[in-house]
LOVEXFI-817317 format. One line per 5 residues: number of its first residue (from 1); their letters; for each residue x, y, z of N, C-alpha, C. Coordinates in steps of 0.1 Angstrom, whole numbers, plus 5000, padded with zeros to 4 digits. Example, Ala and Ser with C-alpha at 12.3 -4.5 7.8 and 13.67 -1.06 7.14 Angstrom:
2
1 = as = 5132,4943,5078,5123,4955,5078,5132,4967,5078 | 5128,4978,5071,5137,4989,5071,5129,5000,5079
***
This chain:
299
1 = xxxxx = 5234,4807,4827,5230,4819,4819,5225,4830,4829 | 5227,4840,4830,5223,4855,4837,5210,4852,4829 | 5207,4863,4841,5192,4862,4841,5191,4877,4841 | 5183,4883,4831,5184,4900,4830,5169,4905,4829 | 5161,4894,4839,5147,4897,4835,5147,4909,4849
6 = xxxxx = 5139,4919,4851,5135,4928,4859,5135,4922,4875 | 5144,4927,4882,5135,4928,4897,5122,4931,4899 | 5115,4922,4909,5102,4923,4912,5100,4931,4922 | 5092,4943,4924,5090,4947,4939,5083,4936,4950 | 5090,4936,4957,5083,4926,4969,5070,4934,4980
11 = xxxxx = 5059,4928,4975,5044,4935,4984,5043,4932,4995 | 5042,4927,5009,5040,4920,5015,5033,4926,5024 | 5020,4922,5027,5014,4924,5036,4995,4920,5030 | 4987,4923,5033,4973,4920,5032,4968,4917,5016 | 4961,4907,5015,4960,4905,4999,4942,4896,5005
16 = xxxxx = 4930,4899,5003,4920,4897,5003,4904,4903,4994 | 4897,4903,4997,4885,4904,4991,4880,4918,4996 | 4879,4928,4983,4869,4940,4989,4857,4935,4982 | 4848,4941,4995,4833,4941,4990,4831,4961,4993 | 4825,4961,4982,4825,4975,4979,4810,4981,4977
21 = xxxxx = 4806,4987,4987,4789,4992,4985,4789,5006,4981 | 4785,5011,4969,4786,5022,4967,4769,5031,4970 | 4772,5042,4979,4755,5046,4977,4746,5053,4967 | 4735,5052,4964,4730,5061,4955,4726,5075,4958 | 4729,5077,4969,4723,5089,4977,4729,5092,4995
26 = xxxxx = 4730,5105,4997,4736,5107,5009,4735,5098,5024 | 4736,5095,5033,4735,5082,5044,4737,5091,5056 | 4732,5086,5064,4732,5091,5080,4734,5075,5086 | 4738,5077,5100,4742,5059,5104,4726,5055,5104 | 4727,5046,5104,4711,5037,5105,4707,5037,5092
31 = xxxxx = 4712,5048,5080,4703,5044,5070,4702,5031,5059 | 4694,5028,5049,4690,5017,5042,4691,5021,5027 | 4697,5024,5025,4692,5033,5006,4700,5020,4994 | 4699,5026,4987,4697,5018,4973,4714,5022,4974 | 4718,5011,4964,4732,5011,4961,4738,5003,4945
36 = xxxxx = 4751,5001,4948,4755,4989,4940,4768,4985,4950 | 4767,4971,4950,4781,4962,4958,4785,4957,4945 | 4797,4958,4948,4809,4948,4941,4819,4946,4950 | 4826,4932,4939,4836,4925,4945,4848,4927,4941 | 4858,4928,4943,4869,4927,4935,4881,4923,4950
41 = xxxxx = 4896,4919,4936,4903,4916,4944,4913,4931,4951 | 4913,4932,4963,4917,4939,4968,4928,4943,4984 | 4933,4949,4994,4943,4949,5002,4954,4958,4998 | 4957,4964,5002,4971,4969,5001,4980,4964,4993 | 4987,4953,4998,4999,4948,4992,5000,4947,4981
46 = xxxxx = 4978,4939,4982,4976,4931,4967,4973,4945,4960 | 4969,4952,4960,4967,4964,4953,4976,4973,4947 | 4984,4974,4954,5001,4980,4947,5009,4969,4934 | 5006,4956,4940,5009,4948,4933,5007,4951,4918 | 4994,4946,4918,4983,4948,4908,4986,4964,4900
51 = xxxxx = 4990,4976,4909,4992,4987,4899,5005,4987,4896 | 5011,4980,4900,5031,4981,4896,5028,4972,4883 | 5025,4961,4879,5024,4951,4868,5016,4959,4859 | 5007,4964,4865,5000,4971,4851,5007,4983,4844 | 5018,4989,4851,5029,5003,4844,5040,4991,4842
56 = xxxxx = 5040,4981,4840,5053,4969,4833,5064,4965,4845 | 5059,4970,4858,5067,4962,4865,5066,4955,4874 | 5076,4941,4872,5072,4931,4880,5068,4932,4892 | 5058,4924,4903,5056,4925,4912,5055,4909,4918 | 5058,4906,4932,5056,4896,4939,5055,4896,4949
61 = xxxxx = 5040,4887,4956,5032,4893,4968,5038,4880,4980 | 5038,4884,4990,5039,4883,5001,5031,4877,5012 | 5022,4872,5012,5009,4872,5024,5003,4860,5025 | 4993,4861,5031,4986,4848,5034,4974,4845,5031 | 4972,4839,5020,4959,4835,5015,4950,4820,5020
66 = xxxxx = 4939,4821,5022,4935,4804,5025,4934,4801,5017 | 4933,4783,5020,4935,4769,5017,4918,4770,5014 | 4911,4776,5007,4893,4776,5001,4892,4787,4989 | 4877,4778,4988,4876,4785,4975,4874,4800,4970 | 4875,4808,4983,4881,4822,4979,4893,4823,4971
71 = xxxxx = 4902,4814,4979,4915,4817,4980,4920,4812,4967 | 4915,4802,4963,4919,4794,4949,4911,4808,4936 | 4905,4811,4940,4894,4824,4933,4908,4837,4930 | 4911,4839,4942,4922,4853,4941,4934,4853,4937 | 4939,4841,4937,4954,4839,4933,4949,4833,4917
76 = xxxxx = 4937,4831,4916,4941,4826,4898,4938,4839,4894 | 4931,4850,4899,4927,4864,4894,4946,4874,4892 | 4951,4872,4904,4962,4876,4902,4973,4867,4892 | 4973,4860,4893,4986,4858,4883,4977,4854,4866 | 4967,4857,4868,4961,4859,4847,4964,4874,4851
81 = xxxxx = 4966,4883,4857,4971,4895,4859,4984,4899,4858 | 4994,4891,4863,5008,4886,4863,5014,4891,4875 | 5003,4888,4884,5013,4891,4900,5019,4877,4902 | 5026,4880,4904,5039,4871,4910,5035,4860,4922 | 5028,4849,4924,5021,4848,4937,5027,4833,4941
86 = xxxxx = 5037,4831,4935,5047,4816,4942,5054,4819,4956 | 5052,4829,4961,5054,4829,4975,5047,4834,4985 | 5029,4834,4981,5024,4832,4988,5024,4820,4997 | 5021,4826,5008,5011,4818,5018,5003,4814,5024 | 5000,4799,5018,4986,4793,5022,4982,4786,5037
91 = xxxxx = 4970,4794,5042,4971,4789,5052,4949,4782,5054 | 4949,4773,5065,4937,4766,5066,4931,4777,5079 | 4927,4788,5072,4918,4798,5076,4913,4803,5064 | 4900,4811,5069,4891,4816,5055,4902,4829,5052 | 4900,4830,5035,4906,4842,5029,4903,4856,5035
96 = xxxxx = 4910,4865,5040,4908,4877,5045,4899,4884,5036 | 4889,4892,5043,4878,4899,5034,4880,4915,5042 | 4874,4925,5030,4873,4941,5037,4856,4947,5027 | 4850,4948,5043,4839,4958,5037,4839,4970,5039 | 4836,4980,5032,4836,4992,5030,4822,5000,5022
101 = xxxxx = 4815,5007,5027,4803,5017,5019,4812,5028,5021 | 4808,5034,5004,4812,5047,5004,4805,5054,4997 | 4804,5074,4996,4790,5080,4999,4791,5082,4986 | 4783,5088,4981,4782,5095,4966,4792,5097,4957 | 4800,5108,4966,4813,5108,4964,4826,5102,4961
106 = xxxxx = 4827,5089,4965,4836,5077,4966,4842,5080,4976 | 4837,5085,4986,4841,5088,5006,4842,5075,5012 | 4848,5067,5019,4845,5061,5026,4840,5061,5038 | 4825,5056,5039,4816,5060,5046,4822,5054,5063 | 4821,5043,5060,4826,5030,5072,4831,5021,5067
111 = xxxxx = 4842,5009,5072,4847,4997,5065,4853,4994,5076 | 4853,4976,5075,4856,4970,5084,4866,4959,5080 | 4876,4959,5080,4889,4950,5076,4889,4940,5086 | 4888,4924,5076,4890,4911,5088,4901,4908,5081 | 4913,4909,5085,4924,4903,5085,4933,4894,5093
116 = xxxxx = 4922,4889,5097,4926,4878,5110,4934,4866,5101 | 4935,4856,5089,4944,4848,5081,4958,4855,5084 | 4962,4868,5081,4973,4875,5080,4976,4878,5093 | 4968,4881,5106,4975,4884,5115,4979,4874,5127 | 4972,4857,5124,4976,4844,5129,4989,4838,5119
121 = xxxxx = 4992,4841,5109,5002,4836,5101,5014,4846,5107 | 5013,4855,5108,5028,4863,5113,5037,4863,5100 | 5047,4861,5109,5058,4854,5105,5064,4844,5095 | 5054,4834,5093,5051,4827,5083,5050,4832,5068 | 5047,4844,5067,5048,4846,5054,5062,4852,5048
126 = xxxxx = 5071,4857,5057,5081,4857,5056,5093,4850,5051 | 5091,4832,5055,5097,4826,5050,5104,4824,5034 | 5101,4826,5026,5104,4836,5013,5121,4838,5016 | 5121,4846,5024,5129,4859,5026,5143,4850,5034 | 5137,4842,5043,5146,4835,5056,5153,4823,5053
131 = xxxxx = 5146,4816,5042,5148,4802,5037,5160,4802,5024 | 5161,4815,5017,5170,4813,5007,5164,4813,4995 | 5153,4810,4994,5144,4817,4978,5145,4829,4978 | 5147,4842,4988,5143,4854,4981,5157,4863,4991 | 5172,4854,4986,5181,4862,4993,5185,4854,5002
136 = xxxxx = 5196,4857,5006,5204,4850,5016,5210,4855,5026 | 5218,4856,5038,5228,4861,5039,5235,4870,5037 | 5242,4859,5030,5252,4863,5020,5253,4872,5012 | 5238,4872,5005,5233,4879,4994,5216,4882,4997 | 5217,4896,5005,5204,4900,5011,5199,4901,4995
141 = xxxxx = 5186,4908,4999,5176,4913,4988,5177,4922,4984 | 5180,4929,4974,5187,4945,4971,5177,4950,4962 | 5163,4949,4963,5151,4955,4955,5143,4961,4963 | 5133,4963,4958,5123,4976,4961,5111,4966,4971 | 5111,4965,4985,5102,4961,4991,5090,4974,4996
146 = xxxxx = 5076,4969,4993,5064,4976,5002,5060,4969,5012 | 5057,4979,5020,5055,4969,5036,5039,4975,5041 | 5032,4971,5040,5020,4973,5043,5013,4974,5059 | 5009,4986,5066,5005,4982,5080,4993,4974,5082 | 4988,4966,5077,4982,4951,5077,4990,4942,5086
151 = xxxxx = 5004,4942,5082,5007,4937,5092,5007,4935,5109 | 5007,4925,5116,5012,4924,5128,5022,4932,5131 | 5023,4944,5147,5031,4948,5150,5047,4936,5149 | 5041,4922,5155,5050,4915,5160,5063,4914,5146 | 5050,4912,5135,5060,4910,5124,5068,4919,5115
156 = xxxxx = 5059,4931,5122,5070,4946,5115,5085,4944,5127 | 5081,4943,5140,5090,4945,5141,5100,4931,5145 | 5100,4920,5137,5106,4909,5137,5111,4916,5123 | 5107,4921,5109,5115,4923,5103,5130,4931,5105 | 5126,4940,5113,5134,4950,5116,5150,4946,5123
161 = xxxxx = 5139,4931,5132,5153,4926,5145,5158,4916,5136 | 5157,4914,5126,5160,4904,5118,5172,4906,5105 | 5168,4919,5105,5174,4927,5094,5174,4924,5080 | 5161,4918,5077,5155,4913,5062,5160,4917,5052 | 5161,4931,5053,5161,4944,5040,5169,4953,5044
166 = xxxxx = 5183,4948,5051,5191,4963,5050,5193,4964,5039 | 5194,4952,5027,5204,4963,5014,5192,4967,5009 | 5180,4968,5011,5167,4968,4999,5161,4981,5001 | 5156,4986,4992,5150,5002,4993,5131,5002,4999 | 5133,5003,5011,5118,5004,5016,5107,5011,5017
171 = xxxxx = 5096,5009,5014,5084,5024,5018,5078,5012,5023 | 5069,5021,5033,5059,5018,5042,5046,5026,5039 | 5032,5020,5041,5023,5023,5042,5017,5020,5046 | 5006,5031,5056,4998,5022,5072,4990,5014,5069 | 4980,5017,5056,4972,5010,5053,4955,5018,5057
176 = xxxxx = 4957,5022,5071,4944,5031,5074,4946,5042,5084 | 4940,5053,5090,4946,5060,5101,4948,5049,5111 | 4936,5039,5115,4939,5034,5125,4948,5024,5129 | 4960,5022,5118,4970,5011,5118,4981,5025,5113 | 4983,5038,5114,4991,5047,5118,5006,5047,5125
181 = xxxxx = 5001,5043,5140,5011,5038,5147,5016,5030,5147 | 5015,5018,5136,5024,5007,5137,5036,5015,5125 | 5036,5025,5118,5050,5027,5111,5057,5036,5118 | 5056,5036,5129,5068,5043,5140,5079,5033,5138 | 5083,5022,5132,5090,5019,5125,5098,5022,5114
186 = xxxxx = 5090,5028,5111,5092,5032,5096,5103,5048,5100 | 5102,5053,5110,5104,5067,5108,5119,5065,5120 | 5123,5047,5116,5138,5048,5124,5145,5036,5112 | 5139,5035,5101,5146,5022,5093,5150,5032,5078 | 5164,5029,5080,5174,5037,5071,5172,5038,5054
191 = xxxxx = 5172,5044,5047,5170,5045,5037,5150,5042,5029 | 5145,5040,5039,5130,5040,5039,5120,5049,5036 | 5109,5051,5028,5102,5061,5023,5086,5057,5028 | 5085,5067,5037,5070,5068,5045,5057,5074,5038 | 5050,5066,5034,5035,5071,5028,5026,5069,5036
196 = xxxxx = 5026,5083,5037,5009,5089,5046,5005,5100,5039 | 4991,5094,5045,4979,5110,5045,4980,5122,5053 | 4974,5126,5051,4978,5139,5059,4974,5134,5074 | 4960,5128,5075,4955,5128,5091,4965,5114,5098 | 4968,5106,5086,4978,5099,5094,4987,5105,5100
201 = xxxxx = 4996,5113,5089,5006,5120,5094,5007,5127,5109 | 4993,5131,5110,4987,5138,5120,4986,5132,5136 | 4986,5118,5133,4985,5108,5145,4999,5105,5149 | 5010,5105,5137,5024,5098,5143,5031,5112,5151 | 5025,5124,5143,5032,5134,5152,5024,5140,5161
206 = xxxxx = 5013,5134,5165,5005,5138,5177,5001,5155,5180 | 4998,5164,5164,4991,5173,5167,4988,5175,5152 | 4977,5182,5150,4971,5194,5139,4984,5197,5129 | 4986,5194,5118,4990,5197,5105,4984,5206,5091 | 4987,5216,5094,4984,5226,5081,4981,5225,5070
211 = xxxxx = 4992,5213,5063,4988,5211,5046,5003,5196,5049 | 4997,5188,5039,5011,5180,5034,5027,5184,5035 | 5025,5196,5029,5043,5198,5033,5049,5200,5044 | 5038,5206,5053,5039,5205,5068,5043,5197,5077 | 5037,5185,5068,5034,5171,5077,5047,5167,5073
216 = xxxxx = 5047,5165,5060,5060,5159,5058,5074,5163,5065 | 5078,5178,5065,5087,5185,5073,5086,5178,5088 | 5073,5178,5094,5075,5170,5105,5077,5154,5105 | 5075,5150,5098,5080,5134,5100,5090,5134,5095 | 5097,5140,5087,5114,5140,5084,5119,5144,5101
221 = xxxxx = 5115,5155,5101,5122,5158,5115,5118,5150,5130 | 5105,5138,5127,5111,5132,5137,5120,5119,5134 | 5121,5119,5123,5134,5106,5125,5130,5099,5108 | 5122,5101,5100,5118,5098,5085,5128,5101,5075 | 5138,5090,5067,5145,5098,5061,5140,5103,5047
226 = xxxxx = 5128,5096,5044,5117,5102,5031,5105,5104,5038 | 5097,5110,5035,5083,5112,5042,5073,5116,5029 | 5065,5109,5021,5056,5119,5013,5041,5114,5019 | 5035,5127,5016,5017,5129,5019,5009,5133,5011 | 5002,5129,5011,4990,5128,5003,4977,5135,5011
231 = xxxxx = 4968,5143,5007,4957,5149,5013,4949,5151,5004 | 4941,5142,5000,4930,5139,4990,4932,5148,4980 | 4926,5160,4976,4923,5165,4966,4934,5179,4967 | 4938,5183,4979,4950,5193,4976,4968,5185,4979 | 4970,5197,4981,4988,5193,4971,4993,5183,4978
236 = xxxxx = 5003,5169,4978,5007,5163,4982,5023,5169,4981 | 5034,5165,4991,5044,5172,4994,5055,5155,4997 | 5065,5157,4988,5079,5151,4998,5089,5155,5002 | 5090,5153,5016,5101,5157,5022,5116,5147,5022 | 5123,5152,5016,5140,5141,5024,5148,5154,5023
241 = xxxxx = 5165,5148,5024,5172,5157,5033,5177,5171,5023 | 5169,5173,5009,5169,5183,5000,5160,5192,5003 | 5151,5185,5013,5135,5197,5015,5126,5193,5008 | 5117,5201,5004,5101,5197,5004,5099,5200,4985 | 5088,5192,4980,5087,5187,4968,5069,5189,4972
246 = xxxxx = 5064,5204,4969,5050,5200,4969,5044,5201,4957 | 5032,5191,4953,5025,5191,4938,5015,5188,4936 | 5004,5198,4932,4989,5201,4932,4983,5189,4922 | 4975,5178,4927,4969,5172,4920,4960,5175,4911 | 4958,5167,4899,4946,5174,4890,4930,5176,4894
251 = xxxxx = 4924,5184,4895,4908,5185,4903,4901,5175,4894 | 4898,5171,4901,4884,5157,4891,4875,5152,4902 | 4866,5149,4895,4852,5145,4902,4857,5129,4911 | 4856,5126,4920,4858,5114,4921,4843,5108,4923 | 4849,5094,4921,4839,5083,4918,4841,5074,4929
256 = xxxxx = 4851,5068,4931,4856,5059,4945,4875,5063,4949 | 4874,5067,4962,4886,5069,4970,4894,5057,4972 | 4889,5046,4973,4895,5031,4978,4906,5030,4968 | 4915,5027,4973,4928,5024,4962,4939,5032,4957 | 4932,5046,4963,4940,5058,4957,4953,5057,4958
261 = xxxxx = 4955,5056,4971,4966,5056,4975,4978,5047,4974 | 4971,5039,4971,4982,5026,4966,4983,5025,4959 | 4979,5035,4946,4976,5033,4930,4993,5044,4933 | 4989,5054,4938,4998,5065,4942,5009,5061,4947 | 5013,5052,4955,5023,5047,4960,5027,5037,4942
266 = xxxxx = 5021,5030,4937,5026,5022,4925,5031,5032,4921 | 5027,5039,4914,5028,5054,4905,5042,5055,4907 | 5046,5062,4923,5056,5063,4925,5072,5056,4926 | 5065,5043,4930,5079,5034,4931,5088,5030,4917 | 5076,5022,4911,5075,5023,4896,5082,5035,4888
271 = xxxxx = 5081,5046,4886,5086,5057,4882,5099,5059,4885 | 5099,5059,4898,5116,5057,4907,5125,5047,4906 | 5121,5034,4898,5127,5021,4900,5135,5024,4883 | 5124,5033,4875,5125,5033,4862,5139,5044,4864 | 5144,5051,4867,5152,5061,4869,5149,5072,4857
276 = xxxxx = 5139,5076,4853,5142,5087,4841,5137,5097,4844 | 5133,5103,4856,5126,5113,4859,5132,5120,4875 | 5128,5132,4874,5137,5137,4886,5125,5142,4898 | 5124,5139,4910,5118,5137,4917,5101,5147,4919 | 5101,5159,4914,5088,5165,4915,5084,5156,4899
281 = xxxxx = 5087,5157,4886,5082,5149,4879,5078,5133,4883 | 5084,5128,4893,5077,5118,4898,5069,5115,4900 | 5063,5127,4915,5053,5131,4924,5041,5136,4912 | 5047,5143,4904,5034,5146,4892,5029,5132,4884 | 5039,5122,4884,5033,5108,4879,5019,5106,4886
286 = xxxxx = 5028,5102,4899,5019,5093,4909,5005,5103,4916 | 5004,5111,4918,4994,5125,4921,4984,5121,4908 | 4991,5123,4894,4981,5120,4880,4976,5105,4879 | 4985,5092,4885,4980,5080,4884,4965,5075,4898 | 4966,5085,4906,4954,5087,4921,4944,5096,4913
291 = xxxxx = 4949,5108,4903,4932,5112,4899,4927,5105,4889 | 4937,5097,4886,4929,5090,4870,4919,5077,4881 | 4926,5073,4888,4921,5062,4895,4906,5068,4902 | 4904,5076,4910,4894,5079,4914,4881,5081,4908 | 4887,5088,4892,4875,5092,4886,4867,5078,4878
296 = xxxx = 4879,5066,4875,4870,5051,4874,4855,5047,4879 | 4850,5044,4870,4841,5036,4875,4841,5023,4878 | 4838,5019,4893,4841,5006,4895,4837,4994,4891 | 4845,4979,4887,4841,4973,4881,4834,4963,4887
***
């Protein structure tokens, strides 16, 4: 019998624990003020995941979760959610954790990502992909993969020498400014769509950028065959080989930044996978699914 249930987007990359300190009042380094922390499940990969299943489309995560009772904690949180999580990978290190304070605002003040589970596994979580459960040969993967820069340089670019995903439609996302330079990858793999911020964008092309559509113009032209940006509260811009697509987000109060962007990336793949919409109506999806998200109160 055919099987005519939905392609899943494939997430792959960082799936762990945010701890989330929110302040009650402005901070200078050293200070001590009143707050509220919460937990929730959180990462990149796992985060996109999590917003693609919630707009109805399948998703299946990629990464490396431990063999403890975090780990047993986050994967039953995801799939009563309905992420896809039969190809994770378990491994006998503690589950990856990210702290983060953020100011009044939902700024992120400081945060410190341990992803050390995900960056001793490599390779390992790939096997999915290599073994014949997710494609073959014969019969690559011809769906919508997210590539998260959480990853190991080694394993971005073992995907690349490997040729995982030529038939598959890819975006990339660094994940933070300072994991930037690992999608210099991204801006030489063929049919690929690059999501950055503005100050990311700022680091791959090594000077000062104006606005989004700027940035994007310059990462198409160094070698991006999609490029879209995001700059918090003003217009995000995509560039591919039609030119530039810029679209003013709605003004709203935010509450918490964390997630935005990967709510925004869901927004958009999701929308694009759906085919009913033509590309600035897209960008107005995913732009409206980052202010709705911000103005949340966290749970």
């Amino acid at each position: 019998m055919q099987d005519d249930s939905p392609t899943p987007v494939l997430c792959i990359g960082s799936a762990l624990w945010d701890i989330i300190a929110s302040a009650s009042c402005d901070m200078q380094p050293g200070n001590d003020v009143a707050g509220i922390i919460r937990r929730r499940p959180g990462g990149v990969s796992l985060n996109i995941a999590l917003a693609l299943v919630e707009r109805g489309q399948p998703a299946a995560l990629l990464t490396s979760i431990g063999n403890d009772a975090q780990g047993d904690e986050l994967i039953a949180k995801l799939e009563t959610a309905g992420v896809d999580c039969q190809y994770v990978t378990r491994v006998d290190d503690p589950t990856d954790n990210y702290l983060a304070i953020e100011t009044t605002s939902g700024v992120v003040f400081g945060a410190i990502a341990d992803c050390a589970s995900l960056e001793k596994a490599g390779d390992l979580i790939l096997a999915p992909v290599r073994d014949g459960r997710l494609g073959t040969a014969q019969k690559p993967w011809q769906g919508s993969v997210v590539i998260d820069g959480n990853l190991p340089v080694s394993t971005l670019e073992s995907i690349a020498k490997n040729h995982d995903f030529d038939a598959a439609h890819l975006s990339f996302v660094p994940a933070s400014p300072g994991k930037a330079e690992r999608m210099r990858a991204a801006l030489k793999a063929q049919s690929a769509t690059l999501f950055v911020n503005k100050g990311e964008a700022e680091i791959l092309c090594n000077h000062a950028l104006a606005n989004a559509s700027d940035a994007s113009e310059a990462l198409c032209q160094l070698g991006a065959h999609r490029a879209i940006v995001t700059n918090g509260p003003d217009a995000s811009a995509l560039c591919d080989k039609n030119g530039v697509i810029s679209v003013m987000p709605p003004q709203v109060e935010a509450k918490t930044t964390t997630g935005a962007g990967d709510v925004f990336l869901a927004a958009f793949v999701g929308a694009e996978i759906a085919s009913t919409l033509g590309l600035r109506e897209i960008m107005e999806t995913a732009v409206k699914a980052a202010a709705d998200h911000v103005m949340k109160d966290t749970e």
